[in-house]
N, CA, C and O of each residue as an XYZ file, in Angstrom:
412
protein
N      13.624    -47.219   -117.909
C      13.816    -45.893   -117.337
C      14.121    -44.916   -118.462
O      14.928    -45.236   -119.335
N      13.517    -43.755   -118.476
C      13.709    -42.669   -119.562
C      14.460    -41.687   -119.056
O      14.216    -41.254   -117.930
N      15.429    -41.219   -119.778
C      16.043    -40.020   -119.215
C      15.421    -38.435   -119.385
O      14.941    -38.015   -120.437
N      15.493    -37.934   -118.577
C      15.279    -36.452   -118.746
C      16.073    -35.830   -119.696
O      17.299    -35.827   -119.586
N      15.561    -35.366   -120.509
C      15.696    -34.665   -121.703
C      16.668    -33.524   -121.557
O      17.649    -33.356   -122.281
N      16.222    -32.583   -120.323
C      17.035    -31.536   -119.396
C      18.744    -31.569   -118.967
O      19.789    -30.940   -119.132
N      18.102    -32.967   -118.199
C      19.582    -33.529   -117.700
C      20.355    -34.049   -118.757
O      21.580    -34.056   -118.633
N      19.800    -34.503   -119.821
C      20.729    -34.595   -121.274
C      21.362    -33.889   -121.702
O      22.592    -33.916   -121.755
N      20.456    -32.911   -122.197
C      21.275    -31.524   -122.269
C      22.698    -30.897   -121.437
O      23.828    -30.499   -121.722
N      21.840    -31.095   -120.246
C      22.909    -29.981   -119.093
C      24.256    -31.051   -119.333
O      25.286    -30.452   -119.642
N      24.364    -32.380   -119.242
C      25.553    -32.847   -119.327
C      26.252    -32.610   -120.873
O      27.477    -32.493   -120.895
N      25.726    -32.559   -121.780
C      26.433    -32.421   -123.308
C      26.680    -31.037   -123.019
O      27.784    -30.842   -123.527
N      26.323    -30.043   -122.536
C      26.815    -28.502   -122.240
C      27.672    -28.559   -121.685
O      28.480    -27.737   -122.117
N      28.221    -29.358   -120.499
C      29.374    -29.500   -119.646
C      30.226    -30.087   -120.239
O      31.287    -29.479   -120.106
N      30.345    -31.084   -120.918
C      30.760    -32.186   -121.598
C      31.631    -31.599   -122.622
O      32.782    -31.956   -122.873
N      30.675    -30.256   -123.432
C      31.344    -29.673   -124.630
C      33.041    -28.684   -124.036
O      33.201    -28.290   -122.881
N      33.681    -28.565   -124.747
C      34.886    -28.010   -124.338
C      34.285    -26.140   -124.217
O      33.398    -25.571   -124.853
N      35.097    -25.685   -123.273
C      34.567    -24.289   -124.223
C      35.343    -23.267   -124.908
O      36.535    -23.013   -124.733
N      34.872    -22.944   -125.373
C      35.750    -21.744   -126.710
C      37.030    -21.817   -126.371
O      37.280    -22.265   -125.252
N      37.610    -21.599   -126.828
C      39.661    -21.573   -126.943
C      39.625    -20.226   -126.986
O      39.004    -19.635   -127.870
N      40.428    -19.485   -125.835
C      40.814    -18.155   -125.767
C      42.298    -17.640   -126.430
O      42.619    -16.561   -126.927
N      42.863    -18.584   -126.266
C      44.351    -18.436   -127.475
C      44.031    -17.925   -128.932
O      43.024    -18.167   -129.597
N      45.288    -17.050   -129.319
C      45.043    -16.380   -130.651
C      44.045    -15.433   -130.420
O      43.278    -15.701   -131.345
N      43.670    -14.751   -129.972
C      41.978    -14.152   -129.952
C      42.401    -13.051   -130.729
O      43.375    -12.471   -130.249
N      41.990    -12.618   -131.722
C      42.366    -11.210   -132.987
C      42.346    -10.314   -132.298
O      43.196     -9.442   -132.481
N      41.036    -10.113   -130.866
C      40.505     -8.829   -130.835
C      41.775     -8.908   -129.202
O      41.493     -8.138   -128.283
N      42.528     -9.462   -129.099
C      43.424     -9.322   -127.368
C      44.326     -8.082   -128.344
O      44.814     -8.097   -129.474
N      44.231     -6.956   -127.142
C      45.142     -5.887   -127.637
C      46.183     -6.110   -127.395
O      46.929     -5.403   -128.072
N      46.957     -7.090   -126.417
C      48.418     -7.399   -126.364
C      48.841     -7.990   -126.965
O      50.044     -8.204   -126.809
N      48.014     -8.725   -128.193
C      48.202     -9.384   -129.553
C      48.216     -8.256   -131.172
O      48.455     -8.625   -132.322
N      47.999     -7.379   -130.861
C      47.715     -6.679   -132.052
C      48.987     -6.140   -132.855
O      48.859     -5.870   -134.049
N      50.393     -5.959   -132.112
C      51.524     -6.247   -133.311
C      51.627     -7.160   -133.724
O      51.007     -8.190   -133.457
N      52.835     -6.899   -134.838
C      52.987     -8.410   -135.382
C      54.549     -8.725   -134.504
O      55.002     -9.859   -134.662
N      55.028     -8.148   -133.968
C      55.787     -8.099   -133.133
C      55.790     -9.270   -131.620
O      56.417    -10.290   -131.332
N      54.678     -8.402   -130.916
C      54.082     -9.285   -129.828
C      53.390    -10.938   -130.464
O      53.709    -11.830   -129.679
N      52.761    -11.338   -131.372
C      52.730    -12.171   -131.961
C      54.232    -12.920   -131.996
O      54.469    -13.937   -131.345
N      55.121    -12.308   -132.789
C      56.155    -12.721   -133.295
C      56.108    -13.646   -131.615
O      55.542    -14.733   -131.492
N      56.618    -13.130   -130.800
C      57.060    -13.440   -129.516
C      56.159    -14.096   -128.798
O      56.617    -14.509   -127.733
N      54.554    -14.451   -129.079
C      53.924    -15.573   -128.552
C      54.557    -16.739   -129.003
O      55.050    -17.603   -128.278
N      54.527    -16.734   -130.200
C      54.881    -18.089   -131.585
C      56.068    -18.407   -130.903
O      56.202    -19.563   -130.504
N      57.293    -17.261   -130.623
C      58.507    -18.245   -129.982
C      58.492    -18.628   -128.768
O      59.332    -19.431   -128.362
N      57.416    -18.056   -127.873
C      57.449    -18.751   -126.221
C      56.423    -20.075   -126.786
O      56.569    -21.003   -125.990
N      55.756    -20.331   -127.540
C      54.849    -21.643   -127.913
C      55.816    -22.566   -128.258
O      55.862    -23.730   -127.860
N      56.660    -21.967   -129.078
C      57.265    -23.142   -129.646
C      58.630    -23.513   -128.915
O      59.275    -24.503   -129.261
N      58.978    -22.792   -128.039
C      60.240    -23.376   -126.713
C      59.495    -24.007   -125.866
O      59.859    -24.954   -125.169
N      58.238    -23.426   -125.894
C      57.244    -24.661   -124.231
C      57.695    -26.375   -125.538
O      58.179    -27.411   -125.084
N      57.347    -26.165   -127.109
C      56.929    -27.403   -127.425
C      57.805    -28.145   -127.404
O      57.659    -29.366   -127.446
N      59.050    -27.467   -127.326
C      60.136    -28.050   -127.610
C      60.756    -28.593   -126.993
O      61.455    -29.499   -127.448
N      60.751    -28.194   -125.456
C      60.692    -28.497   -124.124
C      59.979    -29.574   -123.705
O      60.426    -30.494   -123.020
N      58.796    -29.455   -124.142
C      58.238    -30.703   -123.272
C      58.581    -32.027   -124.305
O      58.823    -33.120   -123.794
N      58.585    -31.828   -126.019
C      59.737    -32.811   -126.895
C      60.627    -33.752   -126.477
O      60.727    -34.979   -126.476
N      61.425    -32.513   -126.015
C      62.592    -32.985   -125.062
C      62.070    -33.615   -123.971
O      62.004    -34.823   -124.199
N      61.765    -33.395   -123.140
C      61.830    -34.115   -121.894
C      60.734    -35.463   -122.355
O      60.853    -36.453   -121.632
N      59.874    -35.548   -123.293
C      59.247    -36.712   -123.224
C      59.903    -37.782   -123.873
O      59.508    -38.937   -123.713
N      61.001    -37.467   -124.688
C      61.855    -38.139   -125.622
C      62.707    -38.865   -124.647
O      62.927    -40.074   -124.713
N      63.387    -37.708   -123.332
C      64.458    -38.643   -122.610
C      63.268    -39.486   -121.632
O      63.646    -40.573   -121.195
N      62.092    -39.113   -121.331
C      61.211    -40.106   -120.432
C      61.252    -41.355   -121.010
O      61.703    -42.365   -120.470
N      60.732    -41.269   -122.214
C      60.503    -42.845   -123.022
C      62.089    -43.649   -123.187
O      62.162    -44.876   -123.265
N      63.546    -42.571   -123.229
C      64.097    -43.287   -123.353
C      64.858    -44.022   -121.869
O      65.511    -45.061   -121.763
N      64.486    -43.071   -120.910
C      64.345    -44.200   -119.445
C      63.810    -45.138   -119.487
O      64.423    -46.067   -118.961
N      62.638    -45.432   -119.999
C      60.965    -45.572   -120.045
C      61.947    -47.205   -120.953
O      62.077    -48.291   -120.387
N      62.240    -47.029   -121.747
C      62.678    -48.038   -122.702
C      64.405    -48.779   -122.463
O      64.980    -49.578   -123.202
N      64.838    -48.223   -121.301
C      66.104    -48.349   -120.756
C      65.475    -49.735   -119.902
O      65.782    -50.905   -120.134
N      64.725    -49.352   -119.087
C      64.325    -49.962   -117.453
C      63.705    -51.064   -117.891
O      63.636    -52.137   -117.290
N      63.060    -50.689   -119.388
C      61.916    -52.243   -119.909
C      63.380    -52.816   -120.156
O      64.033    -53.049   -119.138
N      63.716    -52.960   -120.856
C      64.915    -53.628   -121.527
C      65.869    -54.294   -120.258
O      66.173    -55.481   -120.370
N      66.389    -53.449   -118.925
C      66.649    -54.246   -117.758
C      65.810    -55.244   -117.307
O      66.270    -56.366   -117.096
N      64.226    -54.904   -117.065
C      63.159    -55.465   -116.461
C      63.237    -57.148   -117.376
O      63.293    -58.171   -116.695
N      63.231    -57.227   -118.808
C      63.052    -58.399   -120.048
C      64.358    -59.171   -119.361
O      64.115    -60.188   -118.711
N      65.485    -58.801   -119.464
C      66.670    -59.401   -119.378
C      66.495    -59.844   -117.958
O      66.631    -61.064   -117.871
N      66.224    -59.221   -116.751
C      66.131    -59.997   -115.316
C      64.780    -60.903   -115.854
O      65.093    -62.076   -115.650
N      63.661    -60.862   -116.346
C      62.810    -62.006   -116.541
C      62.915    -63.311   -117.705
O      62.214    -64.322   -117.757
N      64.031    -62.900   -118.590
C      64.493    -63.678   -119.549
C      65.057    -64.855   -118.920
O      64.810    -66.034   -119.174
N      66.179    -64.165   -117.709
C      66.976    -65.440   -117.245
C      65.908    -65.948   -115.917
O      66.268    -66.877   -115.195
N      64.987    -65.458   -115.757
C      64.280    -66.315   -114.467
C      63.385    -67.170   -115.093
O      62.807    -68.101   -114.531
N      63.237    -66.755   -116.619
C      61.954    -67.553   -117.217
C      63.227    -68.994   -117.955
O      62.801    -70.149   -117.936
N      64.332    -68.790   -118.393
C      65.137    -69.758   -118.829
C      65.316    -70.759   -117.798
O      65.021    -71.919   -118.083
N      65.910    -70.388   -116.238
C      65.969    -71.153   -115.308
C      64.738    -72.292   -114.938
O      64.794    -73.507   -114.749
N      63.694    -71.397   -114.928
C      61.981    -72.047   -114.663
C      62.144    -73.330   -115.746
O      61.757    -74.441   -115.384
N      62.750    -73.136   -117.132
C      62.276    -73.824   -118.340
C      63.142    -74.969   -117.754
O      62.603    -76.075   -117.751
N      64.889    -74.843   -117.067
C      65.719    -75.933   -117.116
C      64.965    -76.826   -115.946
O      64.858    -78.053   -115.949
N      64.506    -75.980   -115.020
C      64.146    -76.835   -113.976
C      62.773    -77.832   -114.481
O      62.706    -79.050   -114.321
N      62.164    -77.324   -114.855
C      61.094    -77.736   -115.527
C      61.235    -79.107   -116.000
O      60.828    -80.193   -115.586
N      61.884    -78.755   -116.923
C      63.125    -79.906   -117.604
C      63.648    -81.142   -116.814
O      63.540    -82.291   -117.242
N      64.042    -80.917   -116.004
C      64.739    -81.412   -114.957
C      63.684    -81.942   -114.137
O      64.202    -82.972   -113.706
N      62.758    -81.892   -113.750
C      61.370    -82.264   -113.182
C      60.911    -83.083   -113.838
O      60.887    -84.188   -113.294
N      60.417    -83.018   -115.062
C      59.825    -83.921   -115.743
C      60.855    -85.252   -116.187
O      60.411    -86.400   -116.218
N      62.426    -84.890   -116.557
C      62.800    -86.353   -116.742
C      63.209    -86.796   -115.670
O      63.910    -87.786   -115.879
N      63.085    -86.461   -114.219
C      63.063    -87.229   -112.637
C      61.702    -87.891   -112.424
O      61.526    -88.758   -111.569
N      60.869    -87.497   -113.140
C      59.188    -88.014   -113.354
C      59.275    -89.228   -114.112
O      59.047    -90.269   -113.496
N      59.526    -89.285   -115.184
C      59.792    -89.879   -116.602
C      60.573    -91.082   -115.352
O      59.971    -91.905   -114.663
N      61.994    -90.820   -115.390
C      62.856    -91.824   -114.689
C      62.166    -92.716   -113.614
O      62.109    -93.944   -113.690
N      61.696    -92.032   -112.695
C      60.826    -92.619   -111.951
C      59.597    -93.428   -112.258
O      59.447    -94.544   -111.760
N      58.905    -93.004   -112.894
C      57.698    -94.038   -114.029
C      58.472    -95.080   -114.639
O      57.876    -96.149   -114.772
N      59.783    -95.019   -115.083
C      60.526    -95.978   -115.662
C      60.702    -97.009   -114.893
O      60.319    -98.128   -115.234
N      61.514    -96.686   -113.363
C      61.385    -97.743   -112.786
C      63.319    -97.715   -111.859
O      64.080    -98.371   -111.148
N      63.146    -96.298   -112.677
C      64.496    -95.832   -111.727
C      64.298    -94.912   -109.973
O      64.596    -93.719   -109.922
N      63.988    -95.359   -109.195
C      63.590    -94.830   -107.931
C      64.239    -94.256   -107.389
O      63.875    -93.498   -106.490
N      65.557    -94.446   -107.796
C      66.172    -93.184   -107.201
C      65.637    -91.947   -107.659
O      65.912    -90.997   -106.926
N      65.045    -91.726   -108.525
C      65.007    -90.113   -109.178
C      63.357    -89.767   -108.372
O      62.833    -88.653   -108.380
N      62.888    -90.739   -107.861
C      61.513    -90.416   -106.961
C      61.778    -89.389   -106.292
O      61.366    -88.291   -106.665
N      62.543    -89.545   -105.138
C      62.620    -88.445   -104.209
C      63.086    -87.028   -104.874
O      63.367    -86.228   -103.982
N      63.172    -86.741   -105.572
C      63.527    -84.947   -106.443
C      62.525    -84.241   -106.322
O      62.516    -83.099   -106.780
């Protein structure tokens, strides 16, 4: 199957981002250096802001893993004793100790 050449196009046109309207030289509500001054500090409180809040996310984010490890640490230790405990009631039993059959 060959693709249309057209429809190639039309999707890489959509596909492409388009122009960035931020900063624009020629916006007249940009033309002090004043009003500038005061874009740069509302940019950089949004950045700082969202900094912040992604810093305390990850450190929830890294709180809850760290609960989540420790509740699966001790369910995966228990699994290991029982485990343990299974196999030498196996063992015993192959030996020729029958009581340990029924476990």
């Amino acid at each position: 199957m060959r693709a249309n050449p057209l429809l190639a196009a039309a999707l890489v046109a959509v596909a492409l981002p388009s122009a960035a309207h931020a900063d624009n030289p020629t916006d007249p509500a940009m033309r002090s250096s004043a009003a500038r001054l005061r874009d740069h500090e509302a940019i950089r409180r949004m950045n700082q802001a969202q900094l912040d809040y992604v810093r305390q996310r990850d450190a929830r984010w890294a709180r809850q893993s760290q609960a989540d490890y420790g509740g699966y640490a001790q369910a995966q230790a228990q699994y290991q004793r029982d485990l343990a405990a299974w196999r030498q009631a196996v063992a015993d039993c192959r030996a020729g100790y029958y009581d340990a059959c029924g476990q």
